[in-house]
Residue, then its C-alpha position, 0 to 999 in steps of 0.5 A: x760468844x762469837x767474840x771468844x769463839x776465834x781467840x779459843x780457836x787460835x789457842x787450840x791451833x797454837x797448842x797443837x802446833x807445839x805439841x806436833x812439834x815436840x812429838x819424836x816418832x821412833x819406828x819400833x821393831x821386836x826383836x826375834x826370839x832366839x830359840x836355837x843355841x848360837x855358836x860363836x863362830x860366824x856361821x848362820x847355822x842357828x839363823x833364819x836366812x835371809x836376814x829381816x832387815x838390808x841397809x842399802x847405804x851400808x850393804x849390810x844385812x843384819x838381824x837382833x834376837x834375845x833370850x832370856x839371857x843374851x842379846x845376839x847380833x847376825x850382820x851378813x855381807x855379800x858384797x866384797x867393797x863392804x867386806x874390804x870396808x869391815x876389815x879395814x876400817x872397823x865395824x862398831x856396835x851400840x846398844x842403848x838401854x833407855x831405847x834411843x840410838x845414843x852410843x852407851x855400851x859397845x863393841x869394837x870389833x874388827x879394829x880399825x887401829x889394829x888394821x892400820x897399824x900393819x897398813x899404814x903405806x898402803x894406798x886405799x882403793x875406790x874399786x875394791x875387788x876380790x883380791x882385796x877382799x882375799x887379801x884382807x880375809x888372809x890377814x884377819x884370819x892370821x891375827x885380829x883376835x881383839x875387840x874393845x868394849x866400852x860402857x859395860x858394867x865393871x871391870x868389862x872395859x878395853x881389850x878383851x879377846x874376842x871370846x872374853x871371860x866375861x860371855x860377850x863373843x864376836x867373830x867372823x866367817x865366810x861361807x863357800x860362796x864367799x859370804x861374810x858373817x859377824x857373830x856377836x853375843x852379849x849376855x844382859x848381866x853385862x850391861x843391864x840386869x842377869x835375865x829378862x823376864x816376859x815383862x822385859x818384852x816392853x823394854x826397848x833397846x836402841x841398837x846402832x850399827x856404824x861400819x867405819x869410813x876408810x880414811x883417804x891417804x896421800x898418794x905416792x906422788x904426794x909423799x914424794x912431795x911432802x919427802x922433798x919439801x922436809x929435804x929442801x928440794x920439794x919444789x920441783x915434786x907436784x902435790x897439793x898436800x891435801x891427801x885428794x888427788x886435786x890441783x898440781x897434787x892429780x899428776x902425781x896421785x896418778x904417776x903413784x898408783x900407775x907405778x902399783x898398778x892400782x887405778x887412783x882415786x878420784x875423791x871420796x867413795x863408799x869406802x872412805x864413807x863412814x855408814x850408820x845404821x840406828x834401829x830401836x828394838x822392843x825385846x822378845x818375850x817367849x812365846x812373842x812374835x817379831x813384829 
């Protein structure tokens, strides 16, 4: 007996070791039910603020709800790095029917490619302040009217308006003290069924929030280098040419934006970091709880 007592035990420990190993432990929130009718126009009327949920790496605040109908998206965004961030680089939203964080059916909105496009020679900035964050709320206000669904059902795909035909809203406000709003709504006949019924309240719904990283551009020193090299006298120009203001490339980052008035930047910051935020939601039935 003694004999098969230590090889059983091995066995057991051997089992428990790959079974804890291939365990994946998701941490589950509810999503609240949305008893109030939202109005897609970036102001929190029909919300309860604070929001439950702050991502710190992001400085996002951002809840989920459901009805019986839509799924409804509130980020709010106090502080002006992250308002410049959104409106220039893009903010994408993912939902993910089978529960993990995978990237299935989204929204683009803001764009980042429709934000460039006017943008392009424009130096990024490290410091974002309030003239930036005025700057780019002129500019979205005037014209960022388009968002990109991918992964809907049929023919949901490409550019929409951002109140489409087909139900799904997204849009942005700020309030008086300069708090910045996104509003979203997804109607379930869009990616999953018509409407949930209580016994959806076991479904779960991977939801991803990915605010984009603003790419770091050449200075204007660097461009003056590139220019001279492509005219045969680019020897005398600094510029390393790697779009960071390092080596032989730092004088002339720094003469570009003394020119502009701008500090220069020293490398990657939380502008140019793309930030994700993953969260595993279990829809709300009537009458149930967020947990």
């Amino acid at each position: 007996m003694k004999k098969l007592f230590y090889p059983l035990r091995l066995v057991a420990f051997v089992a428990f070791v790959i079974l804890g190993s291939c365990t994946h432990y998701i941490y589950i929130s509810r999503s609240g039910w949305q008893e109030k009718t939202v109005v897609p126009d970036g102001k929190p009327i029909e919300w309860k603020i604070p929001l439950r949920y702050y991502d710190e790496s992001s400085k996002l605040q951002y809840t989920v709800t459901n009805d019986f109908h839509n799924m409804y998206f509130l980020i709010r965004v106090a502080d002006q790095q992250a308002q410049v961030k959104m409106l220039k680089a893009g903010l994408q939203l993912w939902i993910d029917t089978t529960g993990q964080n995978e990237h299935h059916i989204g929204i683009m909105f803001p764009l980042s490619s429709a934000v460039r496009k006017a943008e392009e020679e424009e130096p990024v900035l490290v410091n974002a302040d309030k003239r930036d964050s005025k700057s780019e709320k002129i500019k979205f206000r005037s014209g960022y009217k388009e968002m990109e669904l991918i992964g809907f059902k049929s023919p949901i795909v490409g550019i929409n308006p951002i109140n489409s035909k087909y139900g799904i809203t997204a849009s942005i406000n700020w309030d008086s003290l300069d708090v910045m709003t996104y509003e979203a709504i997804v109607p379930f006949r869009t990616f999953y069924k018509d409407s949930i019924t209580p016994k959806d309240s076991l479904k779960l719904m991977g939801v991803s929030i990915v605010l984009n990283a603003i790419p770091l551009m050449k200075t204007e020193g660097e461009h003056e280098g590139r220019a001279g090299r492509l005219q045969g006298a680019g020897g005398g120009v600094p510029g390393s040419g790697s779009g960071m203001p390092q080596g032989g490339g730092h004088g002339g980052g720094r003469g570009g934006y003394a020119r502009q008035g701008r500090a220069p930047t020293f490398g990657p910051s939380y502008l140019n970091e793309t930030n994700v935020i993953k969260k595993t939601f279990q829809l709300s039935g009537l009458g149930l709880p967020p947990k």
